[in-house]
N, C-alpha and C positions, 0 to 999 in steps of 0.2 A: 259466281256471276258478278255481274258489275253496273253498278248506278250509271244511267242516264246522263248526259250533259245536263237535263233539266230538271232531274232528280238530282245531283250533287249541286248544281245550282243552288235549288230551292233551299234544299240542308245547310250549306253553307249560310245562307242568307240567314235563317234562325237562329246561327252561332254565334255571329255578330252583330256585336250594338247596334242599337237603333242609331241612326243619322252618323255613324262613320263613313268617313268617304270609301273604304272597301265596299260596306254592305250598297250606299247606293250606288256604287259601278257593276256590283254583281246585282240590284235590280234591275239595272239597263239592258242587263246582258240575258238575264232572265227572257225579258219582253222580247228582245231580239231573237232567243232561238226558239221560244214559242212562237211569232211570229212565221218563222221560219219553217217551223211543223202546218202550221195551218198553211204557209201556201202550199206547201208537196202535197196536203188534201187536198188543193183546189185542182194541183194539178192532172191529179189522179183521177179525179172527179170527171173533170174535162177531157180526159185522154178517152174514155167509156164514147166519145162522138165518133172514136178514128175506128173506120173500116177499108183495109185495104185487101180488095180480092187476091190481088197478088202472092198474099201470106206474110207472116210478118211472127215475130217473138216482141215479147219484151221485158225487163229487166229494170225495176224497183230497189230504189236505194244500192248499187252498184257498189263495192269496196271491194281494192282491189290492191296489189301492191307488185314493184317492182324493186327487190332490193329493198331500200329505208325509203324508197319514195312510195305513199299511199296517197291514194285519190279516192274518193267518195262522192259517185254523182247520182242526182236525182230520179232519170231516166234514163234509160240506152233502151233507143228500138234499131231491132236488126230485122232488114229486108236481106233480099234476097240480090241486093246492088248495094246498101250502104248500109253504115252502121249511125244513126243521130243521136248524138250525147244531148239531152232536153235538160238545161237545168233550170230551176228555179229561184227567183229572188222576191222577196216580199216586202219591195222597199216603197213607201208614199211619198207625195210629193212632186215638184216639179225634177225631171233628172236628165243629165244633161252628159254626152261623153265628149271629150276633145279628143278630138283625132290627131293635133297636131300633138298635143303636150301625153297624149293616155291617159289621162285624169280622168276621175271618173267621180261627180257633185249632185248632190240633192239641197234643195231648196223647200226646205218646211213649208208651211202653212203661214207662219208668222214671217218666212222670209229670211232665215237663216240659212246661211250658207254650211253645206257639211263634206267635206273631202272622204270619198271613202274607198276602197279598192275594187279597184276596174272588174267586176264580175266578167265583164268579155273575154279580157284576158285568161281567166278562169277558165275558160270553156276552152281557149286556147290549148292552156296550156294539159285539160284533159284529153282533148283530139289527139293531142301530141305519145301522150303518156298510151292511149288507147291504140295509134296506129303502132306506139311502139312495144306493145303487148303483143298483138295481131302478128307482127313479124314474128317473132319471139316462138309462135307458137303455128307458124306455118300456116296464118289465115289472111286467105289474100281476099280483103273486103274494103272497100274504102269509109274513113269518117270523116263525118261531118258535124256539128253541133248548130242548136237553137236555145238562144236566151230567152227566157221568158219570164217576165214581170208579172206576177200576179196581185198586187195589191188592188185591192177597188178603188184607190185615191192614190191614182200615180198617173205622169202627163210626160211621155217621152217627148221631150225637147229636142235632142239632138239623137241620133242613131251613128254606133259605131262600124265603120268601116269593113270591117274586115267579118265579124260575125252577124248571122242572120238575129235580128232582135224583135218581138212583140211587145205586146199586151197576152195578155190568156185568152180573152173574146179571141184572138186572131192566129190562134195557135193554132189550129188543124188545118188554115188555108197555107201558113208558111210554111206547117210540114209536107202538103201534097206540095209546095211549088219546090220546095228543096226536093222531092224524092223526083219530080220531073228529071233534075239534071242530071241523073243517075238512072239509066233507062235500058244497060246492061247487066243482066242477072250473072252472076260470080256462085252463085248456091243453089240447092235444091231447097223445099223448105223442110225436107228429112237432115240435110246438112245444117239451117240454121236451127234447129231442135240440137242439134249435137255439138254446135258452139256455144247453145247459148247454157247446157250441161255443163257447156267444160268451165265458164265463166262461172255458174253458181259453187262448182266443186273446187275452185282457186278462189272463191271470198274470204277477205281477210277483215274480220271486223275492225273499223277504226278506234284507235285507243287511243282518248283525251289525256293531254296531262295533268297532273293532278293539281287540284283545285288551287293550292297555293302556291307548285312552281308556275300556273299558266298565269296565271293573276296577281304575280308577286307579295301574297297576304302572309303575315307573319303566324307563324303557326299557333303562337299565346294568344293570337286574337278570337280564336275560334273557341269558344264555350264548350267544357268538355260535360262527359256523364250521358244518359239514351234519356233519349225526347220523347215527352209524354203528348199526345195529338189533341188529350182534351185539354188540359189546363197549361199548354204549350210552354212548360219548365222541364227543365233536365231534373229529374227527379225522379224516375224508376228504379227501382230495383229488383232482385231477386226475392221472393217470397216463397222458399219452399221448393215447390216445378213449375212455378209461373210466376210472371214479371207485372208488377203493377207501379205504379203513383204514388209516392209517400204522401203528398201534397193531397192529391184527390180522391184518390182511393181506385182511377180506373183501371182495368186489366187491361194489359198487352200483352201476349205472346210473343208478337214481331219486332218490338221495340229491340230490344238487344240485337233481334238478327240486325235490324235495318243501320245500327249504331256501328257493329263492324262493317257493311259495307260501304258506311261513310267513311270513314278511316282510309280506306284504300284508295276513295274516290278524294278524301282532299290532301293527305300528304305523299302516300307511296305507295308503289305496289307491289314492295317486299316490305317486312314487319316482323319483328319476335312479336311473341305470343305476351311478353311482360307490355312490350311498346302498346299493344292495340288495349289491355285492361286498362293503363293507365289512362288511354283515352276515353273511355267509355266508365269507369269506374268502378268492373268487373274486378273483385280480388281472387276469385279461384280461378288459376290458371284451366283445371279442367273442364269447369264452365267455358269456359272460353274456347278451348279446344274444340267442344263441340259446337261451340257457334261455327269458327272459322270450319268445322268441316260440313256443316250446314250448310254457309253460304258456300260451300265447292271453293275454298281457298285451300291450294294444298301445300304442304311444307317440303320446304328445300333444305338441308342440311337442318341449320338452329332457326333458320325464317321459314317464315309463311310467304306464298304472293301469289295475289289473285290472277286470275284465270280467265279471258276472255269467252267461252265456254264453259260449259259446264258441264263435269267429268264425267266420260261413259261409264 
């Protein structure tokens, strides 16, 4: 298995010194995709209002892949006339899109200006990626998308053009007025039960790059050795058949496992078995062995590399 965006976040951040400019860009980023988890609860939350007698599916955290192009969207509900890509942003503030230039600005609280990439576009360009799945596989349904802003302290200024855009309060009136335009049924809802099969049986989990090629952070900077949660020093070790705290005395079990799958999550995701002790401070390569087959890291030739599942 494999760490979280916000579990290799978090780990990372521990590794590295206080007040370098790494650690606080990996807290920003931190904030940003917990941020980002809590509006897909709101949105989910919010979705529990939609009832359409018509019949309908729908489809939570969507990853999907065509060739090396992967998309991962928040919603897809499929009627039985359209398919609506629903994504979410949890951004506050004043926000503003130009239609003429594409830009897409948020204006803080204090009045800072922040450029940031066009979410609309976004939605675009998974309409695009989705109808061109749809052909691909002989499903003649048409899509469409809805952006939706969940933040409680957010002021849409401007609205873009081309995509349907909210607030979350105003979610379910833009979804009935979008499914209005689509008033010809294409499916049975026996048929959309069987697309919406075939799309969970083709998920492709999305896989982050690792921590220091996404973030350009130098591998030295990261603090090696497994992290102890009480007295938060890299100072565990082996004891016997259980792993403790030289410093404090407290027991872990999971500390080592959690230590190799930071490794995978911040430099690569192939590794010898010498490469990952070094990092962790493990000297019996058999130890280690059983960690990596613990965490479901299975070995290829003289590397190890993790597994986006985890092994039947």
């Amino acid at each position: 298995m494999t760490l979280s965006r916000v579990e290799a976040l978090r780990s990372a951040i521990r590794r590295l010194q206080t007040g370098s400019p790494e650690r606080d860009y990996l807290v920003k980023e931190l904030y940003n995709a917990e941020a980002g988890i809590r509006g897909e609860h709101r949105l989910k939350k919010k979705f529990i209002e939609f009832y359409f007698p018509e019949g309908f599916e729908m489809i939570w955290n969507n990853c999907l892949a065509l060739g090396d192009w992967p998309v991962q969207i928040d919603g897809f509900l499929l009627t039985k006339s359209v398919a609506v890509i629903i994504e979410s942003k949890n951004i506050s503030g004043e926000l503003h899109f130009d239609n003429d230039t594409g830009e897409f600005y948020r204006i803080d609280k204090d009045g800072v200006k922040k450029v940031m990439d066009n979410p609309a576009i976004q939605v675009e360009k998974h309409i695009r990626f989705m109808k061109s799945w749809f052909k691909l596989h002989h499903i003649n349904l048409a899509v469409d998308g809805l952006l939706v802003f969940t933040a409680k302290e957010c002021e849409l200024k401007t609205l873009p053009q081309t995509i349907r855009t909210c607030k979350l309060h105003q979610m379910m009136e833009q979804i009935f007025l979008l499914l209005k335009e689509y008033n010809s049924p294409m499916y049975s809802q026996s048929s959309l039960v069987n697309i919406k099969n075939l799309i969970l049986a083709s998920q492709t989990p999305y896989v982050e790059k690792p921590i220091t090629l996404q973030y350009s952070i130098k591998p030295e900077h990261l603090a090696k050795g497994i992290y102890c949660t009480q007295c938060e020093k890299f100072a565990v070790k082996r004891h016997f058949r259980t792993w403790g705290c030289n410093l404090c005395g407290a027991m872990d079990n999971e500390a080592a496992y959690k230590a190799v799958l930071e490794y995978f999550a911040f430099f690569s995701r192939h590794a010898s078995n010498r490469q990952v002790r070094d990092f962790t401070g493990i000297d019996d390569r058999h130890t280690m062995k059983r960690l990596l087959t613990q965490a479901h890291i299975e070995a290829s030739g003289r590397k190890w590399h993790s597994k986006d599942h985890l092994k039947q």
